[in-house]
N, C-alpha and C positions, 0 to 999 in steps of 0.2 A: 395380495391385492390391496389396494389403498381404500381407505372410502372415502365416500366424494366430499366429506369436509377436510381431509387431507390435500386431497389435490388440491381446493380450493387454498389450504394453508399453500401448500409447495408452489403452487400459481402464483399467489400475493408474492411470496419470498424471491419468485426469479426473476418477476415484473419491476420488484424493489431493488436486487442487484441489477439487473439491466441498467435501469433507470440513474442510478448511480455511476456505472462502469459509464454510460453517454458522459454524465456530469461532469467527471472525472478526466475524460479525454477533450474534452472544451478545454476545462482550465491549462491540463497538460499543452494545448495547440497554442492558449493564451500567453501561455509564461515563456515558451518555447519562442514567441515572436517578440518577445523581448529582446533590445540589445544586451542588456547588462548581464543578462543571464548567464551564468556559465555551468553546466548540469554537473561536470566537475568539480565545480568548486563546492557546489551544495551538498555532495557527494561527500567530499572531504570534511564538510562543517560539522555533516550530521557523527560521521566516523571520524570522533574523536581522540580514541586512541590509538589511530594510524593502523589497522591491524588491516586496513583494505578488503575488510567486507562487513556489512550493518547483521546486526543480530537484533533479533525481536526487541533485546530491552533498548538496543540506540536508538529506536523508531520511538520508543514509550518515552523516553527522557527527552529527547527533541522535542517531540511533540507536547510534552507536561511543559519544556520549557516555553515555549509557544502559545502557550492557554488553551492546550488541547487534551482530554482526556483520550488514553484510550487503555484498553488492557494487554496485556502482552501476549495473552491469545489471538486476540483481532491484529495486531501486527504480526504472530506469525503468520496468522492464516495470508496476509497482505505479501507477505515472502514468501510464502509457501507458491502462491498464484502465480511468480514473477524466476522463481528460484530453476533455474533450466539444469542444476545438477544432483538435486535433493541433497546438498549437505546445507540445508535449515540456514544459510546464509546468504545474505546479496551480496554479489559483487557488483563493481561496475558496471562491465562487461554486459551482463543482466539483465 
C-alpha cells in the first residue's frame, strides 16, 4: 500500500507527463502542418549511419548537437514508449 505522500509524489509525476505528452503533440500537429517538412527526411538526418533504425545514443548526439541535453536513459525510455517490437530500436515504420 502506498502512503499518501506517495501518491501525492506519483499524482505530481503523471500530471507532469500528461502535461508534457499535450505539449508534445501541439508541436508535433505544428511541424506536421508545415510544408517543408518531410518526417522522412528528418528520419534519415537523425540516423546517420544508415542502419534504418535510431538507437538511444542517435537521439543523444542529435539532440547534443542541437543544444539539447539529454541522457541516454531518457531517450531509451522516449523509444521504449514508441518502440511497437521491443527490440530497443525505432524504426520508421514506428
Amino acid at each position: 500500500m502506498l502512503t499518501y505522500e506517495t501518491r501525492l509524489i506519483l499524482r505530481r509525476l503523471l500530471l507532469e507527463i500528461a502535461a508534457h505528452e499535450a505539449q508534445l503533440e501541439i508541436l508535433r500537429q505544428i511541424l506536421c502542418e508545415q510544408p517543408a517538412f518531410e518526417s522522412y527526411a528528418a528520419f534519415r538526418r537523425i540516423d546517420r549511419n544508415r542502419r534504418t533504425y535510431l538507437a538511444a545514443y542517435d537521439l543523444v548526439e542529435f539532440l547534443a548537437d542541437n543544444g539539447f541535453q539529454y541522457s541516454e536513459e531518457d531517450c531509451q525510455l522516449f523509444i521504449k514508449h514508441y518502440d511497437r517490437d521491443d527490440d530497443q530500436r525505432l524504426q520508421y515504420s514506428e
